[in-house]
Z-matrix of the N, CA and C atoms (Angstrom, degrees):
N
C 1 1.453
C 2 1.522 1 110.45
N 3 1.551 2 127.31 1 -63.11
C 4 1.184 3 113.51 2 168.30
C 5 1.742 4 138.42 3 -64.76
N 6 1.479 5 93.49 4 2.26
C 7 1.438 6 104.38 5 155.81
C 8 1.489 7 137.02 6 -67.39
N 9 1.625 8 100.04 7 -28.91
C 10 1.290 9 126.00 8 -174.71
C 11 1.088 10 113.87 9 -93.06
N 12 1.211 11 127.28 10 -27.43
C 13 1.607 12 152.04 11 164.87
C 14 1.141 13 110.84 12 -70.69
N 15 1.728 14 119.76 13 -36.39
C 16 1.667 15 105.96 14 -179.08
C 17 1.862 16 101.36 15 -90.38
N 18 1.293 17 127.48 16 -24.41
C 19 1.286 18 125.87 17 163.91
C 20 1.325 19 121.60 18 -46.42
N 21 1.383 20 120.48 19 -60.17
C 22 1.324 21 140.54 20 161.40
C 23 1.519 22 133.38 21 -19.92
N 24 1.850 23 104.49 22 -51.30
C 25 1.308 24 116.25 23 167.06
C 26 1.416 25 97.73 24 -88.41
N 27 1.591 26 135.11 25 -35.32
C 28 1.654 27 107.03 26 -163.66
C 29 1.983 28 108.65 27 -74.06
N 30 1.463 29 93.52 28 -10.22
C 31 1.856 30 84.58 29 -176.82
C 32 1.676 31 93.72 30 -90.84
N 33 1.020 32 107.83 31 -31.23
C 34 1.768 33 95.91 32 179.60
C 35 1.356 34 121.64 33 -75.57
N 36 1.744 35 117.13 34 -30.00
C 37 1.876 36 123.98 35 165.74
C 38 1.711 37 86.74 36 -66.45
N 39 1.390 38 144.72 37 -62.46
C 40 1.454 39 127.10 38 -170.10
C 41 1.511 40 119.03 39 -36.63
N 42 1.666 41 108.89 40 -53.34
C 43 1.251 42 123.92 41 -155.93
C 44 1.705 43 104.00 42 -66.88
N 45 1.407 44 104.50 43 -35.55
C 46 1.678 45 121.25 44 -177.84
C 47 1.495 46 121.09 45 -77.32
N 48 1.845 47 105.95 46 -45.27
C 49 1.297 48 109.98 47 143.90
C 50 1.794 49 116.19 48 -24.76
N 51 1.288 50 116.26 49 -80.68
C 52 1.246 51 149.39 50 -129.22
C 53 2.103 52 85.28 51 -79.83
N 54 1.210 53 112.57 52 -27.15
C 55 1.684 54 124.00 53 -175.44
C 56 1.438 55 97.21 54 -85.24
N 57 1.234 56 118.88 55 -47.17
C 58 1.777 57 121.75 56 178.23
C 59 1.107 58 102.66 57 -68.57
N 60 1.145 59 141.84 58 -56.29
C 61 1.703 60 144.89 59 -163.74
C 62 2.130 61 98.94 60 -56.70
N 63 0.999 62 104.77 61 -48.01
C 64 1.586 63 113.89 62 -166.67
C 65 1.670 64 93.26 63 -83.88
N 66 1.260 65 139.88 64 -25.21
C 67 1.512 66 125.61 65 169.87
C 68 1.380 67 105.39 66 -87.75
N 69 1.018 68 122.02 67 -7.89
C 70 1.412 69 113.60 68 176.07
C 71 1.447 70 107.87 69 -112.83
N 72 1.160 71 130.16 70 -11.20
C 73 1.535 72 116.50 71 142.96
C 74 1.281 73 127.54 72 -86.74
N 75 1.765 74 110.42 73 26.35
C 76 1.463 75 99.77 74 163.49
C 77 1.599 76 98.98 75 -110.99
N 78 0.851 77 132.31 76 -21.29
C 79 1.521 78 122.09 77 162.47
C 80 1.356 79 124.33 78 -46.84
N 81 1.620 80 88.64 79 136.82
C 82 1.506 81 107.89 80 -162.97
C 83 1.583 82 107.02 81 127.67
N 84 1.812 83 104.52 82 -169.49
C 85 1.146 84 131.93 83 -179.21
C 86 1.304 85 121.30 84 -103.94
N 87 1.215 86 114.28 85 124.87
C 88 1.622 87 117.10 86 -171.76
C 89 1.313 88 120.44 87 -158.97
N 90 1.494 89 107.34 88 130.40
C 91 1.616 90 127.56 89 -151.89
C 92 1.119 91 110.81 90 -104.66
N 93 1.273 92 128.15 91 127.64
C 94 1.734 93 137.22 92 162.01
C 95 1.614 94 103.58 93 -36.94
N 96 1.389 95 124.13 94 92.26
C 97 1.576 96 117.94 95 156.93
C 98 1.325 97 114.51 96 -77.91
N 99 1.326 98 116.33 97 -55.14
C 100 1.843 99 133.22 98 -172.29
C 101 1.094 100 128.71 99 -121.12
N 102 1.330 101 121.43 100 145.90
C 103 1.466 102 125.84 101 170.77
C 104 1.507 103 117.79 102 -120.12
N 105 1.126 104 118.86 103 120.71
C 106 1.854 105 121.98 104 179.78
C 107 1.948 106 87.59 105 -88.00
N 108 1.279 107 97.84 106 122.79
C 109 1.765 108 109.25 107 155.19
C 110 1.661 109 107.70 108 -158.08
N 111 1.278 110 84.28 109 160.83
C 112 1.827 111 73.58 110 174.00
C 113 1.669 112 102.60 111 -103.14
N 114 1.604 113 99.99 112 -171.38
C 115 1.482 114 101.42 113 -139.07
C 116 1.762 115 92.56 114 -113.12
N 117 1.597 116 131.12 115 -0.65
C 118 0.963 117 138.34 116 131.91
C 119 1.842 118 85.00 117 149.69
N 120 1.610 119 120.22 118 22.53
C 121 1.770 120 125.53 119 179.13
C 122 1.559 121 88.72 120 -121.42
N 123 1.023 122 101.10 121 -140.45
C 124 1.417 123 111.98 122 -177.31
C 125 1.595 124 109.44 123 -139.37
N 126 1.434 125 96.68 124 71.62
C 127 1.508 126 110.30 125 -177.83
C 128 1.080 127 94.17 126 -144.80
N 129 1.487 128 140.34 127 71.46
C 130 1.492 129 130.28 128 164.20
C 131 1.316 130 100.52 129 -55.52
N 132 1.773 131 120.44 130 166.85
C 133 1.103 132 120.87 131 160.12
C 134 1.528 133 99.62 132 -169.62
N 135 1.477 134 113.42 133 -177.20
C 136 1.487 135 123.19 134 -164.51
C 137 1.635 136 90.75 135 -101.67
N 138 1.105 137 110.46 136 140.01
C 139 1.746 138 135.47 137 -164.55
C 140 1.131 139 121.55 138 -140.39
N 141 1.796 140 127.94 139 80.03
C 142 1.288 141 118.62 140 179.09
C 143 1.476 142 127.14 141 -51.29
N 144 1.751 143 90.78 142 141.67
C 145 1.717 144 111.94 143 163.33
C 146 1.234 145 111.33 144 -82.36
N 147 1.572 146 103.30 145 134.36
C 148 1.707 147 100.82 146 147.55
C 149 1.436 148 107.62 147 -112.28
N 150 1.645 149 97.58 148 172.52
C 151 1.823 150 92.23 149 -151.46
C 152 1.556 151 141.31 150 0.82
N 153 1.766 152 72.46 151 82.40
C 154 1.664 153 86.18 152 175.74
C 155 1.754 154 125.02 153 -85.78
N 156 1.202 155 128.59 154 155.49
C 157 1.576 156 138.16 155 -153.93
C 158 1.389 157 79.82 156 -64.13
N 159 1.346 158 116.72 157 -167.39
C 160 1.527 159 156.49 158 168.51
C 161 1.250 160 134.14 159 -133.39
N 162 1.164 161 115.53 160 163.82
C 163 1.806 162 102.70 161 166.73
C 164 1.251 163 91.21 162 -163.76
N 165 1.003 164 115.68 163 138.67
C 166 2.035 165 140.96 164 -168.56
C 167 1.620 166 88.07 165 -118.88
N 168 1.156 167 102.94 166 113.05
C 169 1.730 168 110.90 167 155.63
C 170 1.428 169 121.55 168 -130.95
N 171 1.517 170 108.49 169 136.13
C 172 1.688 171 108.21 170 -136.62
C 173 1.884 172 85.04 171 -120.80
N 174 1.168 173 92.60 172 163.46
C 175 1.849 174 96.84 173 -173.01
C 176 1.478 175 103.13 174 -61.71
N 177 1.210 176 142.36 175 -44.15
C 178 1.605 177 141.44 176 173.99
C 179 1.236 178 124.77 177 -73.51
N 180 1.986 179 111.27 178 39.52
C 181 1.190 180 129.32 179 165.38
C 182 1.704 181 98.16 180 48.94
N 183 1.069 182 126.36 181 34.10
C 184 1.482 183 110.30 182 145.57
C 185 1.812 184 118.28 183 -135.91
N 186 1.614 185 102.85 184 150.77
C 187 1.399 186 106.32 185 -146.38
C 188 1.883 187 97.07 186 -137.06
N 189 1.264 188 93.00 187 140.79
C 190 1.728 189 94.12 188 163.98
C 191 1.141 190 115.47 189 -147.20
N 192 1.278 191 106.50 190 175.29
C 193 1.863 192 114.90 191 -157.57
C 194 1.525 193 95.58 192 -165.13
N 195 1.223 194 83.68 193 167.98
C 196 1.719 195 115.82 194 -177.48
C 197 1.540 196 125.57 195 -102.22
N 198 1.614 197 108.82 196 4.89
C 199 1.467 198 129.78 197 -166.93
C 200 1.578 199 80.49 198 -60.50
N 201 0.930 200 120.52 199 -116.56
C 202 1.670 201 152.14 200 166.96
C 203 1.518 202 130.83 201 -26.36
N 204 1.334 203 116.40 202 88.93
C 205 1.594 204 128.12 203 -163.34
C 206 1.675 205 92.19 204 -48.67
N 207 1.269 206 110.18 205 -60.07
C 208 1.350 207 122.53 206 -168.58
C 209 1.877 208 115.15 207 -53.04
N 210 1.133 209 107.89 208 -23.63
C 211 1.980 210 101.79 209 179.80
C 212 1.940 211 90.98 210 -155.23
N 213 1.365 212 100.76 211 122.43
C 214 1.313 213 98.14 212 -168.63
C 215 2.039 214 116.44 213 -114.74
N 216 1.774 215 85.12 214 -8.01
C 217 2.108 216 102.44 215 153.11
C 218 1.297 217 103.17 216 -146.14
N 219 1.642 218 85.00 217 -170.16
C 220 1.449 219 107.53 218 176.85
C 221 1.610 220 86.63 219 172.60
N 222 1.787 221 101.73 220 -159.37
C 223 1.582 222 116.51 221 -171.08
C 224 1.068 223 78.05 222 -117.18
N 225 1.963 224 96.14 223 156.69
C 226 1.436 225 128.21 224 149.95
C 227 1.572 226 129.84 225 -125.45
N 228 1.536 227 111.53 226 164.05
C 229 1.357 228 112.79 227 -168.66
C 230 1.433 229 106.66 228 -114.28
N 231 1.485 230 150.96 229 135.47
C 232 1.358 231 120.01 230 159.61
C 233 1.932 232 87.25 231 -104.54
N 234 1.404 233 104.58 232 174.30
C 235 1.348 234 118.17 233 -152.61
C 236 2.117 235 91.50 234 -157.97
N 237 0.809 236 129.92 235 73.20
C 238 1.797 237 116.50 236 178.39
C 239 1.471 238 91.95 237 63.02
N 240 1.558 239 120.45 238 -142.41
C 241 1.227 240 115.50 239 -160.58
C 242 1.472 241 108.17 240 -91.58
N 243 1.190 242 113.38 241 9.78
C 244 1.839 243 113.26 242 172.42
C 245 1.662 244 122.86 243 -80.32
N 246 1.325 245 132.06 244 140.01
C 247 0.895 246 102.21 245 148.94
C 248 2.000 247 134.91 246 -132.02
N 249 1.167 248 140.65 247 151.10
C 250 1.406 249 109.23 248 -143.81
C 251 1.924 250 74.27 249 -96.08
N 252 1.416 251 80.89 250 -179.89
C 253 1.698 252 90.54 251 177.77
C 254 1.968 253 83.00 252 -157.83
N 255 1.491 254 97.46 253 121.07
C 256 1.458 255 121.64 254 173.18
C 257 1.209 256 117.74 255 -104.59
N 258 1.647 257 129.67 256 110.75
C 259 1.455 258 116.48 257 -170.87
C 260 1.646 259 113.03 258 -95.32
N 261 0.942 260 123.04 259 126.44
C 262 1.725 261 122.46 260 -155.39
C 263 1.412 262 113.82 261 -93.01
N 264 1.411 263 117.06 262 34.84
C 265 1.858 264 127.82 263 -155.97
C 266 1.881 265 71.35 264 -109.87
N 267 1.004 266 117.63 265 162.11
C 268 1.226 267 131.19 266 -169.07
C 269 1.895 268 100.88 267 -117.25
N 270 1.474 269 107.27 268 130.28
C 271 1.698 270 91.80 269 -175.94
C 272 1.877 271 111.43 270 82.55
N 273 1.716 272 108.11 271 -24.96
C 274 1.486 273 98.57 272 174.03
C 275 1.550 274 118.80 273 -45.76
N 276 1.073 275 113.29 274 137.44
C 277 1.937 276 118.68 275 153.22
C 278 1.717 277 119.64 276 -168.12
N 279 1.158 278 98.05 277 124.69
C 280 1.554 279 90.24 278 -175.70
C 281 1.688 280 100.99 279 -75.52
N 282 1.046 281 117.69 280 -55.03
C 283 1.949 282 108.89 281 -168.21
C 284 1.918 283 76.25 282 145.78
N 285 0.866 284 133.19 283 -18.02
C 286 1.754 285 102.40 284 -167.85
C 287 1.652 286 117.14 285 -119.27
N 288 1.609 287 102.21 286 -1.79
C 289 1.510 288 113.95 287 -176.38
C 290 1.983 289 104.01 288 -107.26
N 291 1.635 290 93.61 289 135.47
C 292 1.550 291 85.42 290 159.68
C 293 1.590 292 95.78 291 -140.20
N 294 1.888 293 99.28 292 158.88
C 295 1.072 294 117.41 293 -21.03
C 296 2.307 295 131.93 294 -52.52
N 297 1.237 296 95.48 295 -173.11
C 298 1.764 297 88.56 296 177.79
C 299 1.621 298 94.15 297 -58.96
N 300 1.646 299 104.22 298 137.37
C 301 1.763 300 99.22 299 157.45
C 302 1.231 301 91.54 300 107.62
N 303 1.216 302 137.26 301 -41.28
C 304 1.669 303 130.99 302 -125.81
C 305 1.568 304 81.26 303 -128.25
N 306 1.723 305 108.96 304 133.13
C 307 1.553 306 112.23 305 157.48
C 308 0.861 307 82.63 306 -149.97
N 309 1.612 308 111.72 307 153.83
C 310 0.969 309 158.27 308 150.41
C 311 1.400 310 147.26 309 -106.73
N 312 1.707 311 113.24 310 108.52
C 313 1.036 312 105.95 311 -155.66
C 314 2.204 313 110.31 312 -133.14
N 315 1.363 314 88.34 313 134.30
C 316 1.276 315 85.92 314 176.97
C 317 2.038 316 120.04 315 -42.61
N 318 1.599 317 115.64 316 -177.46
C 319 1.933 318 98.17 317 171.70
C 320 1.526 319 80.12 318 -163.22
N 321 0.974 320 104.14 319 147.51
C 322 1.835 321 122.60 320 140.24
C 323 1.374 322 98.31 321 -139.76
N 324 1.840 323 97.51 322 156.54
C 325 1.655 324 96.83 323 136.95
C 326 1.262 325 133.17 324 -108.25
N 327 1.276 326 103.39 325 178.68
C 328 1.572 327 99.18 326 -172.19
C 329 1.525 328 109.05 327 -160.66
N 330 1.257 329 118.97 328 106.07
C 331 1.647 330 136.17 329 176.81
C 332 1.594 331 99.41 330 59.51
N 333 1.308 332 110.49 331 49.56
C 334 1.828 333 124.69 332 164.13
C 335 1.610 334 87.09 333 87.95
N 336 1.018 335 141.74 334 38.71
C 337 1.681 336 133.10 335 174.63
C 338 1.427 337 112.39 336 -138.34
N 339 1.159 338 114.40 337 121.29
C 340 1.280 339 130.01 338 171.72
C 341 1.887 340 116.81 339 -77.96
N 342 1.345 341 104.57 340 102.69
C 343 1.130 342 120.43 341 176.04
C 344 1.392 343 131.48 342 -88.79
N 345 1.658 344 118.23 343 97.07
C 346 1.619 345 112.10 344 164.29
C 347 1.116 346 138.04 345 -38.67
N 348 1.381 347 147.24 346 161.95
C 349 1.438 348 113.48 347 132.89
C 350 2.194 349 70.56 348 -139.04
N 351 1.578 350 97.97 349 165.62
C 352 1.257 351 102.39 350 -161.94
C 353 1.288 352 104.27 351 -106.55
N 354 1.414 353 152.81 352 149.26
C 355 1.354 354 142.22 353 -171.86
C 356 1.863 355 103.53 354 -111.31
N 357 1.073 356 98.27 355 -5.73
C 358 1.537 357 85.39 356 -174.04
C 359 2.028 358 107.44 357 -108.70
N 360 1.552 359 95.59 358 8.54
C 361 1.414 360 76.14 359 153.31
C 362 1.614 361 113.04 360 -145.13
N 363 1.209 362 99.96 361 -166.61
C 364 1.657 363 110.31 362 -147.23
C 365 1.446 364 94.06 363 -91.64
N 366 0.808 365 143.31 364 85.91
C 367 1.863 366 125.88 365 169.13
C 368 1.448 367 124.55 366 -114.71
N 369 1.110 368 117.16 367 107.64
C 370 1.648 369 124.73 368 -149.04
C 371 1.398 370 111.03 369 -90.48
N 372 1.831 371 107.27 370 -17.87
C 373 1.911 372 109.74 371 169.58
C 374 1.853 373 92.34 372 -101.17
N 375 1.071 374 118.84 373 5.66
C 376 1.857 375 102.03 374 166.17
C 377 2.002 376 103.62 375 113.02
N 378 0.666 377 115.12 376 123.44
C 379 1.482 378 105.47 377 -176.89
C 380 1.645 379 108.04 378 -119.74
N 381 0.863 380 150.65 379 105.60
C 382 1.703 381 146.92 380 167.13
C 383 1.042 382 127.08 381 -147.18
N 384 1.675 383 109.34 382 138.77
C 385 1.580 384 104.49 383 -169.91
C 386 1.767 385 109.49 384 -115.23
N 387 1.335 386 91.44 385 161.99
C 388 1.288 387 95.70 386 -164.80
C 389 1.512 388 102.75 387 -116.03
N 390 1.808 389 122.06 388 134.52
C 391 1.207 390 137.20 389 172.61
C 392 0.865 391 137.90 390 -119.93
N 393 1.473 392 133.51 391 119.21
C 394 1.459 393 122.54 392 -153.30
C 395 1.901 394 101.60 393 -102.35
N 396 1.216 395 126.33 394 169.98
C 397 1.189 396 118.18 395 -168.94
C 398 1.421 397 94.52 396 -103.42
N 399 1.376 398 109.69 397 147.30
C 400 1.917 399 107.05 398 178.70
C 401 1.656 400 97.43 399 -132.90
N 402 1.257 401 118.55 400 -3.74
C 403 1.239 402 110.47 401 -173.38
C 404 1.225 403 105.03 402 -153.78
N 405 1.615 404 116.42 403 148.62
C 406 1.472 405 113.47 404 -168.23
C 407 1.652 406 95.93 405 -123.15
């Protein structure tokens, strides 16, 4: 029994570990380098940005960016590999997020890059952007 009990907490201290380690490597500053879309065949591919937005996300779950002239923070949530992003402008909505304000977007990283992919829209050759960190 206390074998099963000490297994129990070390995969669940890993798993919690493993949730802190990934919110705390999203803090910081991080810039739109790339975009994966396809090209309207079936050749998605990765497609540099120039001056791409940002988004600063700070340890007290609040974050701002340069996406959107119109609301430039709000709070965020990460959740497993999701993370929400709440824009705190009152009345904000572009037309493509629900609710208004609120997107949600999948993340990994990948070789020091923080990767989107967006849940609120439809992209059938793959859509994801790629962010490099410029600020810690």
């Amino acid at each position: 029994m206390f074998l099963i009990l000490s297994i129990f907490i070390f995969i669940t201290g890993c798993s919690e570990g493993e949730t802190k380690q990934q919110e705390n490597s999203i803090y910081g500053t991080w810039k739109l380098i790339e975009i994966y879309q396809g090209d309207g065949g079936n050749n998605p591919q990765w497609t540099t940005v120039d001056s791409g937005y940002t988004y600063t996300f700070n340890n007290d779950r609040i974050f701002s960016s340069t996406r959107f002239t119109d609301c430039i923070s709000g709070t965020y949530e990460v959740s497993g590999n999701s993370i929400t992003l709440d824009y705190s402008c009152n009345g904000f909505n572009t037309g493509i997020e629900t609710p208004p304000g609120t997107f949600v977007e999948s993340y990994i990283f990948e070789n020091a890059n923080l990767i989107l992919t967006p849940s609120y829209l439809n992209c059938f050759e793959g859509c994801d952007y790629k962010f490099e960190k410029i600020e810690n």
